[in-house]
DRENPA-3360 file (N, C-alpha, C; in nm, 2 decimals, always signed):
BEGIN
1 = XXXXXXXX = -0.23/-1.19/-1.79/-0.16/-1.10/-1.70/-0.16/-1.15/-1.56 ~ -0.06/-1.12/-1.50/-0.05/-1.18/-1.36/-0.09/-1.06/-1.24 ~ -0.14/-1.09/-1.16/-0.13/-0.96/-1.04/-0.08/-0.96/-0.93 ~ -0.04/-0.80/-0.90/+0.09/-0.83/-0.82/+0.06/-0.73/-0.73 ~ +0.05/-0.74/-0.59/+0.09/-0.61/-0.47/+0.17/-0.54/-0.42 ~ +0.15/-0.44/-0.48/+0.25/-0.34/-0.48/+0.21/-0.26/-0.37 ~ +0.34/-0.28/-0.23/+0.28/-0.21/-0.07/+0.36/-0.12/-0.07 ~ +0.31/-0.04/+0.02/+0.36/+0.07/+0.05/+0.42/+0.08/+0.20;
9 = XXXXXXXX = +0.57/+0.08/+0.26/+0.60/+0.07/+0.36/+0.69/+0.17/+0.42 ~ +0.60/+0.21/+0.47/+0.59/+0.38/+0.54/+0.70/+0.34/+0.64 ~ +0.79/+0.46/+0.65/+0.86/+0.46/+0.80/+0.88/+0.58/+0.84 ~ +0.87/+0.59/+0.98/+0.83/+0.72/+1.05/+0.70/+0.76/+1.08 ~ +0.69/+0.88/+1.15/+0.53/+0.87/+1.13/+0.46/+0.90/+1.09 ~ +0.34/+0.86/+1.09/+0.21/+0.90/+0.95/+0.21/+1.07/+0.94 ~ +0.24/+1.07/+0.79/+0.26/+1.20/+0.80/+0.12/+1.32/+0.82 ~ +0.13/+1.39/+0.81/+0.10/+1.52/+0.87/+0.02/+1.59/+0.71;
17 = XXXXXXXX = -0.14/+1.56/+0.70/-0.21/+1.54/+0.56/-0.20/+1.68/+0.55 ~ -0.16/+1.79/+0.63/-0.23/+1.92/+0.61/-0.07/+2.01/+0.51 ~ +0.08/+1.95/+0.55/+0.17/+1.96/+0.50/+0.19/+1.98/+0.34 ~ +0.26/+2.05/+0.26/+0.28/+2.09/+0.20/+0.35/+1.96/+0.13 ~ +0.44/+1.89/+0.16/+0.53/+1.79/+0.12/+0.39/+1.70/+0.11 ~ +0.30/+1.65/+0.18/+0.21/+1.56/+0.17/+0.10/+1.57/+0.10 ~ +0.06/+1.71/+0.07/+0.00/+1.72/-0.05/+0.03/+1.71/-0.18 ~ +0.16/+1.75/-0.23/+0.28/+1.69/-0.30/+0.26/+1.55/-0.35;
25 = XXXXXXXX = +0.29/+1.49/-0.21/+0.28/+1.35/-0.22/+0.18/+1.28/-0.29 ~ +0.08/+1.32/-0.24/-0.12/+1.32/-0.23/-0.13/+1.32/-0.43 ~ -0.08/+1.44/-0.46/-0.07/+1.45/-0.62/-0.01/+1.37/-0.71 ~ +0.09/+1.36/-0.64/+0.19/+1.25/-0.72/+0.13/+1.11/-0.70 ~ +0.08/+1.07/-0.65/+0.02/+0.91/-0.63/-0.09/+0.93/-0.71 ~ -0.18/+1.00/-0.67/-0.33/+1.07/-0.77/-0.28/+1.01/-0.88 ~ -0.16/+1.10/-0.93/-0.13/+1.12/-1.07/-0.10/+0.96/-1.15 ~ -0.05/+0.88/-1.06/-0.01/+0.73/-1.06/-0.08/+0.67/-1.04;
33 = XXXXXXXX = -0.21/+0.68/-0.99/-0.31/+0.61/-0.99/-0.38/+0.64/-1.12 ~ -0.41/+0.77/-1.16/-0.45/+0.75/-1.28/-0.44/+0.70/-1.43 ~ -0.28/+0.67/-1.45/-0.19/+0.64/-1.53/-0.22/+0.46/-1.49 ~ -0.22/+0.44/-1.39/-0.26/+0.28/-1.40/-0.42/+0.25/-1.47 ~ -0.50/+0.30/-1.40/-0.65/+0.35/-1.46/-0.63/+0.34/-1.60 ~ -0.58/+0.43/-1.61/-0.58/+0.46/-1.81/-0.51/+0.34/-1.88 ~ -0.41/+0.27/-1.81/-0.36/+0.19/-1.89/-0.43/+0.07/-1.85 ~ -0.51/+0.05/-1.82/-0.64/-0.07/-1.74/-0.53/-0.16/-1.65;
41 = XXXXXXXX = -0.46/-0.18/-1.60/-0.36/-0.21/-1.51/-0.38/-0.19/-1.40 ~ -0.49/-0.10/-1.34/-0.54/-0.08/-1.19/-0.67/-0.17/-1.17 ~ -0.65/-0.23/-1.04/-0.71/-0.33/-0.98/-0.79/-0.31/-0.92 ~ -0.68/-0.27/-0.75/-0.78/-0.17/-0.65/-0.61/-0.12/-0.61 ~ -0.69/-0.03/-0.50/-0.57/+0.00/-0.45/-0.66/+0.13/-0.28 ~ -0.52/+0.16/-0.26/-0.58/+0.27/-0.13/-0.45/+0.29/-0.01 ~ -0.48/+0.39/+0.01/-0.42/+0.42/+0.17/-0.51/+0.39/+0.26 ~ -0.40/+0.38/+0.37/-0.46/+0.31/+0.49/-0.41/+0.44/+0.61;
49 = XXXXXXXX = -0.55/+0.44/+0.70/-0.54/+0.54/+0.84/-0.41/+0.52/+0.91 ~ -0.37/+0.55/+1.05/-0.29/+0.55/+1.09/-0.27/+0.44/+1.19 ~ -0.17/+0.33/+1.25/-0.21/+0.19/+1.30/-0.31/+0.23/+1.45 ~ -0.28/+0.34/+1.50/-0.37/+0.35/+1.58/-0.52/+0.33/+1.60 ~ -0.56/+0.31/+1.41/-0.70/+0.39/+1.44/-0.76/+0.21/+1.38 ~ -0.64/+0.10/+1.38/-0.71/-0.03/+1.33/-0.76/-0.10/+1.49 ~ -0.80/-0.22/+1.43/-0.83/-0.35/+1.56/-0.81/-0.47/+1.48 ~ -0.80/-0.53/+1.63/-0.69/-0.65/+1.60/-0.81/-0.79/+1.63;
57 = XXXXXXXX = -0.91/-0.86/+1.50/-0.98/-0.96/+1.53/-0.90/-1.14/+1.55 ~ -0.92/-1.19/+1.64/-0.85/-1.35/+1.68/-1.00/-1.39/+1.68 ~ -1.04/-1.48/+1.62/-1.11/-1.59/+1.60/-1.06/-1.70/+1.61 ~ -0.92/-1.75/+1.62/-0.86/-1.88/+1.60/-0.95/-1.98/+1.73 ~ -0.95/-1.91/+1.90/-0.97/-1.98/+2.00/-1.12/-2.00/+2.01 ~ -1.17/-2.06/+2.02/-1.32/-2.09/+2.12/-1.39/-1.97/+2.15 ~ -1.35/-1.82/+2.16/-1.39/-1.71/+2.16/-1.31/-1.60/+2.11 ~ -1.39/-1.53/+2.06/-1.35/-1.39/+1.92/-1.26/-1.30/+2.01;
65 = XXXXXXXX = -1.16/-1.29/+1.99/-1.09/-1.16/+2.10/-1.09/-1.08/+2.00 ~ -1.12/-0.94/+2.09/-1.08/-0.82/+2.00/-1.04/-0.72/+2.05 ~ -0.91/-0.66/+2.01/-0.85/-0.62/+2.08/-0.83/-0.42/+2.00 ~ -0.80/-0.32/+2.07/-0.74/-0.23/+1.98/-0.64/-0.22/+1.94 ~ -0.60/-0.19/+1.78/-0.48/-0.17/+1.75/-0.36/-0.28/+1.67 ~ -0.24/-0.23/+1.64/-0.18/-0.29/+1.64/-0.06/-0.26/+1.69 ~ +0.03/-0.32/+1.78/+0.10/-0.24/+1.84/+0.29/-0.33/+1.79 ~ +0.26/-0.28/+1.68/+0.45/-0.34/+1.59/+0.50/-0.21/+1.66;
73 = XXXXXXXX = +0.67/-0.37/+1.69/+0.78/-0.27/+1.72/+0.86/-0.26/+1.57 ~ +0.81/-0.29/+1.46/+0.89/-0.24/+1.36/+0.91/-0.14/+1.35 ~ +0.98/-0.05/+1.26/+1.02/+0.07/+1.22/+0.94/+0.07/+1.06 ~ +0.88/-0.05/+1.03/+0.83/-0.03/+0.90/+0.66/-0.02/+0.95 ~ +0.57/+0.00/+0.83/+0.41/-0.01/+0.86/+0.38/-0.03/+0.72 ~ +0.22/-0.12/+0.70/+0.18/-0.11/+0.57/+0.11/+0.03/+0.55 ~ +0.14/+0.14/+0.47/+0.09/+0.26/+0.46/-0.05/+0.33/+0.31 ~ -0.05/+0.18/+0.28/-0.11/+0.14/+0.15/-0.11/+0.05/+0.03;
81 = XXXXXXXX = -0.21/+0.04/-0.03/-0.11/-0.04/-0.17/-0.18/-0.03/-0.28 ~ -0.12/-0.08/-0.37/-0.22/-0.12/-0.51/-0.20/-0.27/-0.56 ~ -0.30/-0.30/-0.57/-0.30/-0.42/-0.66/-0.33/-0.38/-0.85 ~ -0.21/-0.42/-0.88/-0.22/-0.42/-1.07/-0.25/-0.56/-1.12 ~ -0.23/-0.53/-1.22/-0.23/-0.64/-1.33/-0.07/-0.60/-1.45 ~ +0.05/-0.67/-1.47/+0.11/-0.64/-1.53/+0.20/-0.78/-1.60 ~ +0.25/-0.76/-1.74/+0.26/-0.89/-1.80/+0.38/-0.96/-1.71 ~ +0.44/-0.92/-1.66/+0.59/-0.99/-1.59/+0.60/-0.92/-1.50;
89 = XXXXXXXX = +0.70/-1.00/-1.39/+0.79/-0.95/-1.28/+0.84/-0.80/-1.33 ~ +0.91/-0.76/-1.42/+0.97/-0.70/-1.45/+0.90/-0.53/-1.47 ~ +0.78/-0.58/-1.55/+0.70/-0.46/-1.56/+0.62/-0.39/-1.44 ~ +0.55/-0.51/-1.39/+0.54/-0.50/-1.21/+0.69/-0.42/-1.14 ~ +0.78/-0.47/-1.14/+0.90/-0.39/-1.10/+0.91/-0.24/-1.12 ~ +0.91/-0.25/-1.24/+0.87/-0.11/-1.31/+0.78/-0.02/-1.25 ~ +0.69/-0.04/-1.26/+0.55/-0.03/-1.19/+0.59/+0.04/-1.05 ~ +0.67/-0.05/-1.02/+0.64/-0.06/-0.83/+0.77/+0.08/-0.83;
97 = XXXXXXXX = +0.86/+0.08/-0.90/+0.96/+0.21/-0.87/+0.88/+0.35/-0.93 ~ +0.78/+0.34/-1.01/+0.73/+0.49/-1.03/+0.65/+0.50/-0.90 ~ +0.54/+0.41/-0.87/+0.44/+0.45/-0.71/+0.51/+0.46/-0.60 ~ +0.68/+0.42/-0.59/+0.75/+0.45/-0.47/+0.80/+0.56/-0.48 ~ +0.85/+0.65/-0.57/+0.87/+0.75/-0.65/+0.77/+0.85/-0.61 ~ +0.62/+0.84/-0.63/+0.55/+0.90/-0.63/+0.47/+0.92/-0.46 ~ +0.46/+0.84/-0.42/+0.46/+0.83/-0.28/+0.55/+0.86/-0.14 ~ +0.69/+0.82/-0.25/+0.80/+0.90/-0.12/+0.89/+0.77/-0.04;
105 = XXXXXXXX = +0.82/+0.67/-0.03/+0.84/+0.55/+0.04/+0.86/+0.42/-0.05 ~ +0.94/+0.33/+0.05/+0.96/+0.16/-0.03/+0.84/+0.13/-0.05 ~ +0.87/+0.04/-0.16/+0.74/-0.01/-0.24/+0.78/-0.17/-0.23 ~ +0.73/-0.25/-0.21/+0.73/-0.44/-0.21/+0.64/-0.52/-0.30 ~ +0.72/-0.52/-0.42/+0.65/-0.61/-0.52/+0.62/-0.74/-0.51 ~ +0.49/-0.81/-0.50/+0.48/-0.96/-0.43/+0.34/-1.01/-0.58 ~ +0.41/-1.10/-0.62/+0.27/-1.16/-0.70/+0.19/-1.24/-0.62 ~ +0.07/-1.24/-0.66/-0.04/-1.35/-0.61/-0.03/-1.43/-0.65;
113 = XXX = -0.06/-1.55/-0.56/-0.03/-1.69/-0.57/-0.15/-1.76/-0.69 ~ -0.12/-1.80/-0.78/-0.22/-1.87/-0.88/-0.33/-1.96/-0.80 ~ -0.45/-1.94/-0.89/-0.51/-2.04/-0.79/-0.53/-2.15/-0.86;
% end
C-alpha cells in the first residue's frame, strides 16, 4: 500500500470551537477518523492550532533565527491532515472527498515519495 497526505486547507478564519457548526464538524471528522482506524488505513493524522499560535525555526545561516509565527498572505492555511495508507491514487482520492466532506474544507491528496 502506498501513503498518501491528505491536508486540510482551511480558508477563512479558524473557526470558532465553541459553535455549533464546529462541533458538527468536530463529529463528523471524529466519525472519519474512526472509520480509517477500523479499516487499519489510519496512519496519523491531527489538527493544527491557529497560525498565530506557531514559530518560525531558520537554521539554514551560521545562526538559529527564530522568529514568531507565520505570517502567509494566502487566503489558504494548512488546518490539518491525515496521513493513510490506501492501495491507489484513486482510493486515496476517495478517501480524501469523504474527510473534505466531513471537515467542511478542500482536501489535497499528495503521495509520499518512495524511498
Amino acid at each position: 500500500m502506498t501513503q498518501y497526505m491528505l491536508s486540510v486547507n482551511h480558508t477563512g478564519p479558524y473557526p470558532d470551537p465553541t459553535t455549533d457548526e464546529a462541533q458538527a464538524m468536530f463529529a463528523a471528522t471524529g466519525a472519519f477518523n474512526d472509520k480509517l482506524m477500523a479499516s487499519g488505513q489510519w496512519v496519523f493524522g491531527g489538527g493544527l492550532l491557529p497560525l498565530d499560535t506557531s514559530t518560525s525555526v531558520d537554521g539554514t545561516g551560521d545562526d538559529v533565527l527564530v522568529t514568531d509565527g507565520v505570517f502567509s498572505e494566502s487566503k489558504e492555511y494548512l488546518g490539518g491532515f491525515w496521513v493513510i495508507e490506501a492501495a491507489d491514487l484513486d482510493e486515496a482520492l476517495k478517501l480524501g472527498a469523504e474527510g473534505s466532506k466531513a471537515c467542511g474544507q478542500a482536501v489535497v491528496v499528495r503521495p509520499f515519495a518512495s524511498e
